[in-house]
mmCIF file of the N, C-alpha and C atoms, coordinates in Angstrom:
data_MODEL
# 
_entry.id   MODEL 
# 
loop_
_atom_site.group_PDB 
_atom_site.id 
_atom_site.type_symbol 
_atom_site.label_atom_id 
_atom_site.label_alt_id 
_atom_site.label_comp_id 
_atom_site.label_asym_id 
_atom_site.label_entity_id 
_atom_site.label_seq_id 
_atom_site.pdbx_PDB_ins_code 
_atom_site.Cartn_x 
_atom_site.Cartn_y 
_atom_site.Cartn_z 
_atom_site.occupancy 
_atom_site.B_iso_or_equiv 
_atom_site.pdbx_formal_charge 
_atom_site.auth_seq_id 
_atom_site.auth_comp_id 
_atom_site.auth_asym_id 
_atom_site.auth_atom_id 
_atom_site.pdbx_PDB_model_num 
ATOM 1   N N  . UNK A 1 1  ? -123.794 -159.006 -59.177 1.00 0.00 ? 1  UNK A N  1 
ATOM 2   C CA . UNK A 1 1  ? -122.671 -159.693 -58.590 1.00 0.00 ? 1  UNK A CA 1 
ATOM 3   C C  . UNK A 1 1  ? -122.067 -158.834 -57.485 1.00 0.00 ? 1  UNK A C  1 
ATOM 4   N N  . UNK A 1 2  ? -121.701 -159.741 -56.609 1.00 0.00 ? 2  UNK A N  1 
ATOM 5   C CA . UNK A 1 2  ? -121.027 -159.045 -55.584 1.00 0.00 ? 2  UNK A CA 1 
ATOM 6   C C  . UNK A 1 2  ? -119.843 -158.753 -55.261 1.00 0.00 ? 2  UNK A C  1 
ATOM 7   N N  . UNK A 1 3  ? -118.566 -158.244 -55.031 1.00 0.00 ? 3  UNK A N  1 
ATOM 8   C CA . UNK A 1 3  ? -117.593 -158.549 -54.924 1.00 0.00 ? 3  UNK A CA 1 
ATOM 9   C C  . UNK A 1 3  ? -116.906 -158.421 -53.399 1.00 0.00 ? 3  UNK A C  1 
ATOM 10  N N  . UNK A 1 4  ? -116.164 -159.514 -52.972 1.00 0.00 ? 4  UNK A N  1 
ATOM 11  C CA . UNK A 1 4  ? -115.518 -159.826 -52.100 1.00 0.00 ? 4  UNK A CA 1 
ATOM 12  C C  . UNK A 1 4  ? -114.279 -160.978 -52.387 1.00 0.00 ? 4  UNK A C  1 
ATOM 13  N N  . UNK A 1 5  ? -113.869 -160.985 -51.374 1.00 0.00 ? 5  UNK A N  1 
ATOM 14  C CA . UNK A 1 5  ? -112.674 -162.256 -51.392 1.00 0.00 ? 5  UNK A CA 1 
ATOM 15  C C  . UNK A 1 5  ? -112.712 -162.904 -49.581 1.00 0.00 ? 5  UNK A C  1 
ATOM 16  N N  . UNK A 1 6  ? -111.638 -163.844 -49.614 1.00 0.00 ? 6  UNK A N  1 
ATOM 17  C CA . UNK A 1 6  ? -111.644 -164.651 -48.450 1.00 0.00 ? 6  UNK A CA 1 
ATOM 18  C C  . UNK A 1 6  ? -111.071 -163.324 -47.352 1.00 0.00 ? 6  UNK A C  1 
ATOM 19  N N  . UNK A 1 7  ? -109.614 -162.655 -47.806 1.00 0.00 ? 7  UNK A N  1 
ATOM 20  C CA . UNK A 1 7  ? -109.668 -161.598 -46.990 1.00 0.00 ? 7  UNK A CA 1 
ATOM 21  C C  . UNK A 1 7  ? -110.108 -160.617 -46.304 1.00 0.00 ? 7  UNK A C  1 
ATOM 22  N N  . UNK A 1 8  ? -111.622 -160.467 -47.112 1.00 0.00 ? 8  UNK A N  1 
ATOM 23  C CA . UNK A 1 8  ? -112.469 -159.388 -46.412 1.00 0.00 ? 8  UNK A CA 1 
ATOM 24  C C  . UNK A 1 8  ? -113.585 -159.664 -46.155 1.00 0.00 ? 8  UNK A C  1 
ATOM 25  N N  . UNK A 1 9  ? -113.842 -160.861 -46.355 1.00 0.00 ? 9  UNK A N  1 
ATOM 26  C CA . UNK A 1 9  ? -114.975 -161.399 -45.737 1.00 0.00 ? 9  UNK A CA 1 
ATOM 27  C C  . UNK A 1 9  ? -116.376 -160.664 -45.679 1.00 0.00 ? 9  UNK A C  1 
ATOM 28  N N  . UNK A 1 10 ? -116.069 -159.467 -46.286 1.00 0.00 ? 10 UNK A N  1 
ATOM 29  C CA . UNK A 1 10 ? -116.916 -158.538 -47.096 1.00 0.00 ? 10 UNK A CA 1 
ATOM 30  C C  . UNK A 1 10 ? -117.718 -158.470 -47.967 1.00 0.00 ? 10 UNK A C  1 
ATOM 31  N N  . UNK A 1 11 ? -119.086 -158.683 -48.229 1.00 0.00 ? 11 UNK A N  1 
ATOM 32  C CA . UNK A 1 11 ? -119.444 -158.558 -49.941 1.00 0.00 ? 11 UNK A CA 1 
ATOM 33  C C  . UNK A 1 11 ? -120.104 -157.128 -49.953 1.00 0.00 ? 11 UNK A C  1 
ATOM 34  N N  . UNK A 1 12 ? -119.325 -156.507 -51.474 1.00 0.00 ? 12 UNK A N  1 
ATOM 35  C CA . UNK A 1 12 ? -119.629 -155.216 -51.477 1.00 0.00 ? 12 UNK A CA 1 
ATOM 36  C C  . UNK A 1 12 ? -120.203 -154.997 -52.907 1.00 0.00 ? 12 UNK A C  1 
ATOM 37  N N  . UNK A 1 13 ? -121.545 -154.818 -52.560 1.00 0.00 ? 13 UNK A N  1 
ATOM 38  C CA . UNK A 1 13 ? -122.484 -154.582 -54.148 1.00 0.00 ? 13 UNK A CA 1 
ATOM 39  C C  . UNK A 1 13 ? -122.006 -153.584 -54.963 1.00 0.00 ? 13 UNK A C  1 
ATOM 40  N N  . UNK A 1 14 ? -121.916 -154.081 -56.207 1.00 0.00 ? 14 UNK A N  1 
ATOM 41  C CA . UNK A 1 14 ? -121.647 -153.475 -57.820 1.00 0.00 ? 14 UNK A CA 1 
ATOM 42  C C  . UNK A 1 14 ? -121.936 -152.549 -57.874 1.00 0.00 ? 14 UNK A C  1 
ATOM 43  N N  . UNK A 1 15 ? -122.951 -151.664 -57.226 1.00 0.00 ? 15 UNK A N  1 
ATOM 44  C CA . UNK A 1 15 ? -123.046 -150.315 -57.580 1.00 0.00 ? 15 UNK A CA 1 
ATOM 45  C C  . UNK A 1 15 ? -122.393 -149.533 -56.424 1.00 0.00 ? 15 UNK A C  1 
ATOM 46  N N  . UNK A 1 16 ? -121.954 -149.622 -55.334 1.00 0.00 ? 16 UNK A N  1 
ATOM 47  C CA . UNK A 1 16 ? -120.946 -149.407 -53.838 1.00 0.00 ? 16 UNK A CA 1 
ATOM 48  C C  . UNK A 1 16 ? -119.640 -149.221 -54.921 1.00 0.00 ? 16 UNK A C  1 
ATOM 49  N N  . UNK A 1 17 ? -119.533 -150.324 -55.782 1.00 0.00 ? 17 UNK A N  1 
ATOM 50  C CA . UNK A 1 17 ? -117.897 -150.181 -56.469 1.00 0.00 ? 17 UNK A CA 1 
ATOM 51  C C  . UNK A 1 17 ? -118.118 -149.049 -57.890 1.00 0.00 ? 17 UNK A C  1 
ATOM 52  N N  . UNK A 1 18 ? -119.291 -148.965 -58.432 1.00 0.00 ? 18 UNK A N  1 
ATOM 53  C CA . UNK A 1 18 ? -119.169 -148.327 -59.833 1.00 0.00 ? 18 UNK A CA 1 
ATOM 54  C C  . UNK A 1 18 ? -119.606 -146.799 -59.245 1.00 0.00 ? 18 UNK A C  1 
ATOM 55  N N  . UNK A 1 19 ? -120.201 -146.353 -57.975 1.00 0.00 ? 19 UNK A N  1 
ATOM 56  C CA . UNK A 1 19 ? -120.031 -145.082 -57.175 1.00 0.00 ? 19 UNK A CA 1 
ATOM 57  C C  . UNK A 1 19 ? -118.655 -144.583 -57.008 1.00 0.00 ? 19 UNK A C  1 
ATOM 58  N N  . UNK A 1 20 ? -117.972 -145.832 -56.702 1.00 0.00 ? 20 UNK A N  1 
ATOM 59  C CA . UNK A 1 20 ? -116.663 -145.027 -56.033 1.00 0.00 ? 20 UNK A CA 1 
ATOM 60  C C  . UNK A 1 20 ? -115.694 -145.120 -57.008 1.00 0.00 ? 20 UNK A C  1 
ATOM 61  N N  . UNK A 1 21 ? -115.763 -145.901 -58.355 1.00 0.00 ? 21 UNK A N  1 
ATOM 62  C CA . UNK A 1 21 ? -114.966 -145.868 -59.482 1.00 0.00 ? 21 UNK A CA 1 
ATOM 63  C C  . UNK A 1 21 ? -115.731 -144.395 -59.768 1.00 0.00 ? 21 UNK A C  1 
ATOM 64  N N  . UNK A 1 22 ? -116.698 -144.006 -59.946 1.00 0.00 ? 22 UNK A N  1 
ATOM 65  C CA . UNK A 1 22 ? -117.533 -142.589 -60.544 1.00 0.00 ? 22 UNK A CA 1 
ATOM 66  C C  . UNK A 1 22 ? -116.335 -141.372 -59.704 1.00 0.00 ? 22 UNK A C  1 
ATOM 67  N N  . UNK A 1 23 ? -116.901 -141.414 -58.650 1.00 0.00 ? 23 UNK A N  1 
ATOM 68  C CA . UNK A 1 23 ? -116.258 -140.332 -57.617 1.00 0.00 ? 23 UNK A CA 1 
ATOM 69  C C  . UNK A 1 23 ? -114.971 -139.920 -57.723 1.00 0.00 ? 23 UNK A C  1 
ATOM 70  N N  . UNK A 1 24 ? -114.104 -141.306 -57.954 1.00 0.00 ? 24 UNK A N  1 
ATOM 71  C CA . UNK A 1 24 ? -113.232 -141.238 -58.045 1.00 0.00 ? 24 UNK A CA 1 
ATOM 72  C C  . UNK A 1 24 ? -112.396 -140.563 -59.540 1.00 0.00 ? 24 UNK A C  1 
ATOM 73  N N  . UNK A 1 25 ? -113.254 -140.981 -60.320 1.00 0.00 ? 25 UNK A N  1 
ATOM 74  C CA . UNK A 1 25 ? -112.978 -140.395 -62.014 1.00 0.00 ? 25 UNK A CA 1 
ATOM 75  C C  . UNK A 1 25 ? -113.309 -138.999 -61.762 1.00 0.00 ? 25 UNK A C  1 
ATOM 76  N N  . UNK A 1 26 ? -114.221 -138.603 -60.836 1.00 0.00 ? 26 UNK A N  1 
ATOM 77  C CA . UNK A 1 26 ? -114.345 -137.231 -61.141 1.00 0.00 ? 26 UNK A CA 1 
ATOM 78  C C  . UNK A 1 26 ? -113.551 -136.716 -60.187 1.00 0.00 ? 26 UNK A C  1 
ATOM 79  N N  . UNK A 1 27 ? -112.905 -137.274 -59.541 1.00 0.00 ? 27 UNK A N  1 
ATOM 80  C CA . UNK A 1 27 ? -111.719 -135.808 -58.848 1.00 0.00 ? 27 UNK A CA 1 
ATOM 81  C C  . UNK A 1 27 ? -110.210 -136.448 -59.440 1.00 0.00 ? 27 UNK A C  1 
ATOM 82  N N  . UNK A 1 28 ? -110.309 -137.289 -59.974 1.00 0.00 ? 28 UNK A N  1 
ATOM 83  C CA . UNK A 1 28 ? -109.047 -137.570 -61.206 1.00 0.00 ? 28 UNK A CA 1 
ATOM 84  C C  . UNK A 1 28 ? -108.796 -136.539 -61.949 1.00 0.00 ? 28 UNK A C  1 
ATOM 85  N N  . UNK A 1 29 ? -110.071 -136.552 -62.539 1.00 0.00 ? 29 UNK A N  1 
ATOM 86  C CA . UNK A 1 29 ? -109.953 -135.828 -63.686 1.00 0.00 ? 29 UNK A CA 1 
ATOM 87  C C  . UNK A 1 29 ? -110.296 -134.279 -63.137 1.00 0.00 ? 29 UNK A C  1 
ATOM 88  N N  . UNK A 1 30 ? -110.717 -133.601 -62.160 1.00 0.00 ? 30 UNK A N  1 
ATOM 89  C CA . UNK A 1 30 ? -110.567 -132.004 -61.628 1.00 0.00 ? 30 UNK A CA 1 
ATOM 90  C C  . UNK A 1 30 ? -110.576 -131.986 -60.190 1.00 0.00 ? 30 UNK A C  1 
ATOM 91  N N  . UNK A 1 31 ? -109.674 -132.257 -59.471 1.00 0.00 ? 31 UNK A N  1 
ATOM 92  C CA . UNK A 1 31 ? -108.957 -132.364 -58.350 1.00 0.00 ? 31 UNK A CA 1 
ATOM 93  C C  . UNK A 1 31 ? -109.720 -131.002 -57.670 1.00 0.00 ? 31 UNK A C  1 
ATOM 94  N N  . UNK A 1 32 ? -111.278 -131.157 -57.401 1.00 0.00 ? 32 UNK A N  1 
ATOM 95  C CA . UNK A 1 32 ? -111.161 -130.039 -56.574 1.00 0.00 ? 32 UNK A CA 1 
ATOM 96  C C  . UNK A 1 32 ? -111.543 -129.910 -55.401 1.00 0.00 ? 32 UNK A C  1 
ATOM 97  N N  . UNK A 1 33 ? -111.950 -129.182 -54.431 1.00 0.00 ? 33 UNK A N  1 
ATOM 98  C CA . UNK A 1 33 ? -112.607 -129.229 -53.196 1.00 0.00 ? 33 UNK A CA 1 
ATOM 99  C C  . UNK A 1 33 ? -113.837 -130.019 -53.123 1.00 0.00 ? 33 UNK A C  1 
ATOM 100 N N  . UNK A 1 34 ? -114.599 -129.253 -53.989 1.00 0.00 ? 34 UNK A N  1 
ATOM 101 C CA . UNK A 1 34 ? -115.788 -130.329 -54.344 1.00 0.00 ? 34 UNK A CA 1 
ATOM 102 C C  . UNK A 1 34 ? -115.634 -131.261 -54.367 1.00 0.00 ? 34 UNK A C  1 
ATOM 103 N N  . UNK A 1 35 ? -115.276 -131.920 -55.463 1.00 0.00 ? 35 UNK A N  1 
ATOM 104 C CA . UNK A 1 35 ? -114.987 -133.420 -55.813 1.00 0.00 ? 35 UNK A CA 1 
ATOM 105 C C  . UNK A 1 35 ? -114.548 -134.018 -54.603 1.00 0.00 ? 35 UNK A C  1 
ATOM 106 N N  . UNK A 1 36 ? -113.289 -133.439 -53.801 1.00 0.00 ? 36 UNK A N  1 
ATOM 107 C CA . UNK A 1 36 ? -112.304 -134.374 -52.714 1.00 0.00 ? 36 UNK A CA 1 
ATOM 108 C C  . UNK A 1 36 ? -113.634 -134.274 -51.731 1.00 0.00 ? 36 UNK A C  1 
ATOM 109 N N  . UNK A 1 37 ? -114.104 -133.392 -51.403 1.00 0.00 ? 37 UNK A N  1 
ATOM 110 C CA . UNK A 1 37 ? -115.384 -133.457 -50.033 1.00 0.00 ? 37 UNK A CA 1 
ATOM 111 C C  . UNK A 1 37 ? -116.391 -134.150 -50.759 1.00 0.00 ? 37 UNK A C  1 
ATOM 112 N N  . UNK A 1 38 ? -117.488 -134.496 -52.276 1.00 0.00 ? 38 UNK A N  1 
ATOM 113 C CA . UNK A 1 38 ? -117.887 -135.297 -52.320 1.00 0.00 ? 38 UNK A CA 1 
ATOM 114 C C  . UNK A 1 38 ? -117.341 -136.904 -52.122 1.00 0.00 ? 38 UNK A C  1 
ATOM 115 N N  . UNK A 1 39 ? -116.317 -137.191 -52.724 1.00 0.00 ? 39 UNK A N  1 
ATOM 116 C CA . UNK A 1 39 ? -115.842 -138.459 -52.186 1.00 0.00 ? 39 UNK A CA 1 
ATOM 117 C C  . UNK A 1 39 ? -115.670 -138.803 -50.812 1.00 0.00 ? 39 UNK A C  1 
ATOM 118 N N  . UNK A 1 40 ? -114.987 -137.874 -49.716 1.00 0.00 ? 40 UNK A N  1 
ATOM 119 C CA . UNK A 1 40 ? -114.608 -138.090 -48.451 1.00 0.00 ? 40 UNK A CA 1 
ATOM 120 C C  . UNK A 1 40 ? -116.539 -138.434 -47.889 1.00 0.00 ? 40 UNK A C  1 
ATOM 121 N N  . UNK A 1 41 ? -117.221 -137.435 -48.085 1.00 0.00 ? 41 UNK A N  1 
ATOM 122 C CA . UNK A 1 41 ? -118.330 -137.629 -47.946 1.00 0.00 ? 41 UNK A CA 1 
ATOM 123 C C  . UNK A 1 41 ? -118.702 -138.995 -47.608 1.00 0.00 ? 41 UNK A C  1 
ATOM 124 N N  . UNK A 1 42 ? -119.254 -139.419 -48.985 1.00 0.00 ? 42 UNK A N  1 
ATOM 125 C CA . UNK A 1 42 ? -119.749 -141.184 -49.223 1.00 0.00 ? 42 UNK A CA 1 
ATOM 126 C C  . UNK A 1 42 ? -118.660 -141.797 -48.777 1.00 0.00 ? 42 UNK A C  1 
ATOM 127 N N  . UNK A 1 43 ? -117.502 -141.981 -48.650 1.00 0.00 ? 43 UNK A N  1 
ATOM 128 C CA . UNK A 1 43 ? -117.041 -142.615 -47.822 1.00 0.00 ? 43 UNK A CA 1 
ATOM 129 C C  . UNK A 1 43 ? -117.137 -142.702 -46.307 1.00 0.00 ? 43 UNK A C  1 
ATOM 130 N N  . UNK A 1 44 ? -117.556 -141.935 -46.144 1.00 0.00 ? 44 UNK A N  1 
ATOM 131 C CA . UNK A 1 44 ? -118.025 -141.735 -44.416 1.00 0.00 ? 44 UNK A CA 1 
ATOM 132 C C  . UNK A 1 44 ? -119.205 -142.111 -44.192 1.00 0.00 ? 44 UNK A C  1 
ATOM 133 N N  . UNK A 1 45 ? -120.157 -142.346 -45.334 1.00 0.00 ? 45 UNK A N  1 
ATOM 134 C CA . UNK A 1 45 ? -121.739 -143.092 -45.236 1.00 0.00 ? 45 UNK A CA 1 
ATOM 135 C C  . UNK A 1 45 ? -121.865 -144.610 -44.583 1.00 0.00 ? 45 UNK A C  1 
ATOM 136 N N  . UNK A 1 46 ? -120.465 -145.588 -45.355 1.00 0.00 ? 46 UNK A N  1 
ATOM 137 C CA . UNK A 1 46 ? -121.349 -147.000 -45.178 1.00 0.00 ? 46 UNK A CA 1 
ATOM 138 C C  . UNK A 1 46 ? -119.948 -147.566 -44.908 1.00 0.00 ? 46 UNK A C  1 
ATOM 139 N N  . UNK A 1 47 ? -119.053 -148.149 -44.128 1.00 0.00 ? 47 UNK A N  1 
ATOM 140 C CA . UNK A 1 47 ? -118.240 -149.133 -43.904 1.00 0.00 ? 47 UNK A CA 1 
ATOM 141 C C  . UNK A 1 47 ? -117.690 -149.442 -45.031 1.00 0.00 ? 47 UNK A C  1 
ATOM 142 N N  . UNK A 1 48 ? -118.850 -150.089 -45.859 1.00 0.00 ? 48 UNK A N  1 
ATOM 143 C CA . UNK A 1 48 ? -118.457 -150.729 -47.286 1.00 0.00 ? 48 UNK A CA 1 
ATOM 144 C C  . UNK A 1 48 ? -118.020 -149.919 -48.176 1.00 0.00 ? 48 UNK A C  1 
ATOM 145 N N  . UNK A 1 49 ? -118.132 -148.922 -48.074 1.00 0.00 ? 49 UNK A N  1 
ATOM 146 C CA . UNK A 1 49 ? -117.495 -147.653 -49.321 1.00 0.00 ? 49 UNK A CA 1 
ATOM 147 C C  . UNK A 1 49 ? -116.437 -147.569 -48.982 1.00 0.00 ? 49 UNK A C  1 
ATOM 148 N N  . UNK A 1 50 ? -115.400 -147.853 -48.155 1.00 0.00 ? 50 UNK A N  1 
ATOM 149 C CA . UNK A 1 50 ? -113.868 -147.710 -48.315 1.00 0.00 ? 50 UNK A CA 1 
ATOM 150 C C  . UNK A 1 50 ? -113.522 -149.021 -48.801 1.00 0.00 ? 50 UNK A C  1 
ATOM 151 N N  . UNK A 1 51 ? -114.147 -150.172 -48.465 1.00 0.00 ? 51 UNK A N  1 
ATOM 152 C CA . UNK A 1 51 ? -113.612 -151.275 -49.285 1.00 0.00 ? 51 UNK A CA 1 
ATOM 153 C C  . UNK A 1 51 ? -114.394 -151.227 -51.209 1.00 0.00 ? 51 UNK A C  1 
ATOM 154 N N  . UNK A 1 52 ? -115.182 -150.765 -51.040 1.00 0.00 ? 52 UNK A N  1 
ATOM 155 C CA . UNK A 1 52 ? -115.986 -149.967 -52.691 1.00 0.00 ? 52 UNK A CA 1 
ATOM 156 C C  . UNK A 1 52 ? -114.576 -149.696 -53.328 1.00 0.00 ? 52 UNK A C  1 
ATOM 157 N N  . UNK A 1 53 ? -114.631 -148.424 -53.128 1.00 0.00 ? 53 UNK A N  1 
ATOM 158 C CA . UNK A 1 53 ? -113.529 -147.640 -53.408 1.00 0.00 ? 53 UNK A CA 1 
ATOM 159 C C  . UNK A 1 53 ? -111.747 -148.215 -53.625 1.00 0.00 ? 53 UNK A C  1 
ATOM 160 N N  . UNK A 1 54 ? -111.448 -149.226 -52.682 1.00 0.00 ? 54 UNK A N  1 
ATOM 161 C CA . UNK A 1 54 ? -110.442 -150.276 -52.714 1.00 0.00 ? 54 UNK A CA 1 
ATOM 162 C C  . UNK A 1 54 ? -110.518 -150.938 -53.998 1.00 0.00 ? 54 UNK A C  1 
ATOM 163 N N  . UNK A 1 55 ? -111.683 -151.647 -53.824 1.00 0.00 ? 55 UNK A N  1 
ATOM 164 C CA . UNK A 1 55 ? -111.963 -152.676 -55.198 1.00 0.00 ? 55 UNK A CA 1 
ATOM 165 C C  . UNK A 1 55 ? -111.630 -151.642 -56.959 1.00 0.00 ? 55 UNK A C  1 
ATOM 166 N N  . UNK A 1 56 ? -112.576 -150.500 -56.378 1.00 0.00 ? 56 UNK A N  1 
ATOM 167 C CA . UNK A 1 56 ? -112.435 -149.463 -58.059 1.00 0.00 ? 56 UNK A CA 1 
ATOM 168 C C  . UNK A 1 56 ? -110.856 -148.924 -58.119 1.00 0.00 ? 56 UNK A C  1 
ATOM 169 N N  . UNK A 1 57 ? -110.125 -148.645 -57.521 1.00 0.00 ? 57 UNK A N  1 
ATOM 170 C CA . UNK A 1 57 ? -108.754 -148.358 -57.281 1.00 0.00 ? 57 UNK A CA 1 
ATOM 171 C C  . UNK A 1 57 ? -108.003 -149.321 -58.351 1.00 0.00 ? 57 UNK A C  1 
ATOM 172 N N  . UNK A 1 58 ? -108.334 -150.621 -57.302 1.00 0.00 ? 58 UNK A N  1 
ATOM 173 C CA . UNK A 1 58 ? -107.498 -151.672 -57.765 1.00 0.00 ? 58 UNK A CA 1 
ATOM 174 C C  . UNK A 1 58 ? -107.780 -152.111 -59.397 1.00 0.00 ? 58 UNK A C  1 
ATOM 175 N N  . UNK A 1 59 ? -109.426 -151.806 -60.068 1.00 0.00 ? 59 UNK A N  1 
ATOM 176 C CA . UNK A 1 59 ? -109.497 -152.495 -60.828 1.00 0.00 ? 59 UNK A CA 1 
ATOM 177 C C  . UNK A 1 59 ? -108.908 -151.230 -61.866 1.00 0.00 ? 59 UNK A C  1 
ATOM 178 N N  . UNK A 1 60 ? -109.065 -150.003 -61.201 1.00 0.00 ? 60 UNK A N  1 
ATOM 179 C CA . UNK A 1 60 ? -107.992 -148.362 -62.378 1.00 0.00 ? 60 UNK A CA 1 
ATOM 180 C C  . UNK A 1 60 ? -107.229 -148.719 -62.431 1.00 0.00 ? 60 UNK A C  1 
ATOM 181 N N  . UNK A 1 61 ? -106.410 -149.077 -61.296 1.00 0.00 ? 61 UNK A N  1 
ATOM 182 C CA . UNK A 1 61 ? -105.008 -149.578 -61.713 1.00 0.00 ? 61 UNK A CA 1 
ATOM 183 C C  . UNK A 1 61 ? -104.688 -150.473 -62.574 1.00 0.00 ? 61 UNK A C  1 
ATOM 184 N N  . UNK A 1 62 ? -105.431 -151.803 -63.014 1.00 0.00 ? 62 UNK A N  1 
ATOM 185 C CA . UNK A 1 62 ? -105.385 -152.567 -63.670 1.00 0.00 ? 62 UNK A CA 1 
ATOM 186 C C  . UNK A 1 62 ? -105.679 -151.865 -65.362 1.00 0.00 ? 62 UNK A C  1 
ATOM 187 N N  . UNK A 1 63 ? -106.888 -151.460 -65.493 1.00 0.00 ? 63 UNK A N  1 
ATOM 188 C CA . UNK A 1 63 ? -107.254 -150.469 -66.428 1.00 0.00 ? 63 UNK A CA 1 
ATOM 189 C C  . UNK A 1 63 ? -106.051 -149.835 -67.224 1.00 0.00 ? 63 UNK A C  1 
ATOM 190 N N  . UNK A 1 64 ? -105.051 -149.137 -66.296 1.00 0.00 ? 64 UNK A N  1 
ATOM 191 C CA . UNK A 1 64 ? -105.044 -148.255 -66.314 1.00 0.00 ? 64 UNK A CA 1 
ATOM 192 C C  . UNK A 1 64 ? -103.656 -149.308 -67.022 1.00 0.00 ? 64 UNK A C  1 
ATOM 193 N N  . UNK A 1 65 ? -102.887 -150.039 -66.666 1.00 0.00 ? 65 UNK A N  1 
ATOM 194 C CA . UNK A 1 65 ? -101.992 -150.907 -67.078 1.00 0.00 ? 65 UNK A CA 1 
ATOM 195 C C  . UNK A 1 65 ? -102.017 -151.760 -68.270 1.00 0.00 ? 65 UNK A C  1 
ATOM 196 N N  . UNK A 1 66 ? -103.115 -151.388 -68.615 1.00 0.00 ? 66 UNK A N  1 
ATOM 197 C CA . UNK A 1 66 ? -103.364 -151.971 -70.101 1.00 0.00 ? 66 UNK A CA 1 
ATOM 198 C C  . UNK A 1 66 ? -104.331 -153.723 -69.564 1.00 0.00 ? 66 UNK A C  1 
ATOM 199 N N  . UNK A 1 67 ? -104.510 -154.140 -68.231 1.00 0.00 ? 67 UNK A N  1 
ATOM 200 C CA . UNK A 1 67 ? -105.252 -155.089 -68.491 1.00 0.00 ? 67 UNK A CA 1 
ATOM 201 C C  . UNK A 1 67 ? -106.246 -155.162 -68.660 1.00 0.00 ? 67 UNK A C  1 
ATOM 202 N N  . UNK A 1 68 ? -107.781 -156.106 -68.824 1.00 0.00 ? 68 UNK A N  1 
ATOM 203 C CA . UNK A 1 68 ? -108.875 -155.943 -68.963 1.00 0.00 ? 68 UNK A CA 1 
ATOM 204 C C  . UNK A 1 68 ? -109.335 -156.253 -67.963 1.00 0.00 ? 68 UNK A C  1 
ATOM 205 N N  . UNK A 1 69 ? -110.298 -155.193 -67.719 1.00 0.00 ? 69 UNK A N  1 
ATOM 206 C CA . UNK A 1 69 ? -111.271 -155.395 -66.430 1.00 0.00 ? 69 UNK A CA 1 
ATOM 207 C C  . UNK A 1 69 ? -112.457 -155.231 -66.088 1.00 0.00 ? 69 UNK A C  1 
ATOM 208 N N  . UNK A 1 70 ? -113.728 -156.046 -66.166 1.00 0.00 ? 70 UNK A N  1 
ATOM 209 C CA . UNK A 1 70 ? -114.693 -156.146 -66.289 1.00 0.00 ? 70 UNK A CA 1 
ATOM 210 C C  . UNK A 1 70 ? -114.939 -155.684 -64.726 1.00 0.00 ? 70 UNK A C  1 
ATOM 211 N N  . UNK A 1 71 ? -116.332 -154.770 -65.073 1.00 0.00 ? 71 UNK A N  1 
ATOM 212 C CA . UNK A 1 71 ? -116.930 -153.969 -63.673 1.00 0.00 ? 71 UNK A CA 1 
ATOM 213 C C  . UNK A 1 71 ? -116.943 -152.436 -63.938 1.00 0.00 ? 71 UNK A C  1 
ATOM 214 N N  . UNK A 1 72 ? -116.007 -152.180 -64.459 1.00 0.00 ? 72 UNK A N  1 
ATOM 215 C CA . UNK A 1 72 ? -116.079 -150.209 -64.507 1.00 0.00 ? 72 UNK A CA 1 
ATOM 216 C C  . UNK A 1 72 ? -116.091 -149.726 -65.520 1.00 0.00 ? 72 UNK A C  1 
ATOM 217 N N  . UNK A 1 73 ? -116.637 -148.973 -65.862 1.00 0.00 ? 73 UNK A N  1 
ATOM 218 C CA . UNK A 1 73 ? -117.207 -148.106 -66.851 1.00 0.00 ? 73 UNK A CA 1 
ATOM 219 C C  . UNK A 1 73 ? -115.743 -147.628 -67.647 1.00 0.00 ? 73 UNK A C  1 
ATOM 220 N N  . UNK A 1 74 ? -115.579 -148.014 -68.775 1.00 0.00 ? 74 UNK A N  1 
ATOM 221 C CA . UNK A 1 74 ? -114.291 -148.221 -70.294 1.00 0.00 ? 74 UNK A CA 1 
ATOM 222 C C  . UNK A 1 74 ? -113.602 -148.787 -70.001 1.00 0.00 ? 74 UNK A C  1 
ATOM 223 N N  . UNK A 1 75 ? -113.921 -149.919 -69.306 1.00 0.00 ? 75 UNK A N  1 
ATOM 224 C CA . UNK A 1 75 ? -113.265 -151.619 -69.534 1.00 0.00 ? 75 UNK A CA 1 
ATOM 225 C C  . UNK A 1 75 ? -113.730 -151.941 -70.590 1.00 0.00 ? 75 UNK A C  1 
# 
């Protein structure tokens, strides 16, 4: 499955979003140089990895609020 909406007119493949939910868990959880330059990294690869990364954000946040959210890894 792909995910997009009418606003972004974007479709950004499931594994583009479960990369940048990954990346993102790992400099959550140890905030370091590494981690922040691997993420900045892949984000500088493909257009679609900042909207990736948007989508995994949005669905932590949800996660993270107690709702359920199918797509990322301990939903």
């Amino acid at each position: 499955m792909k995910h997009g909406g009418p606003a972004t007119r974007t479709l950004v493949p499931d594994e583009c979003v479960r990369t940048a939910a990954s990346l993102f868990a790992c400099m959550h959880a140890s905030p370091t140089l590494q981690n922040t330059e691997q993420l900045a990294q892949w984000l500088g690869k493909a257009p679609c990895h900042l909207r990736a990364l948007d989508i995994a954000l949005a669905e932590w946040g949800l996660l993270q609020s107690g709702h359920p959210v199918g797509g990322i890894p301990g939903a």
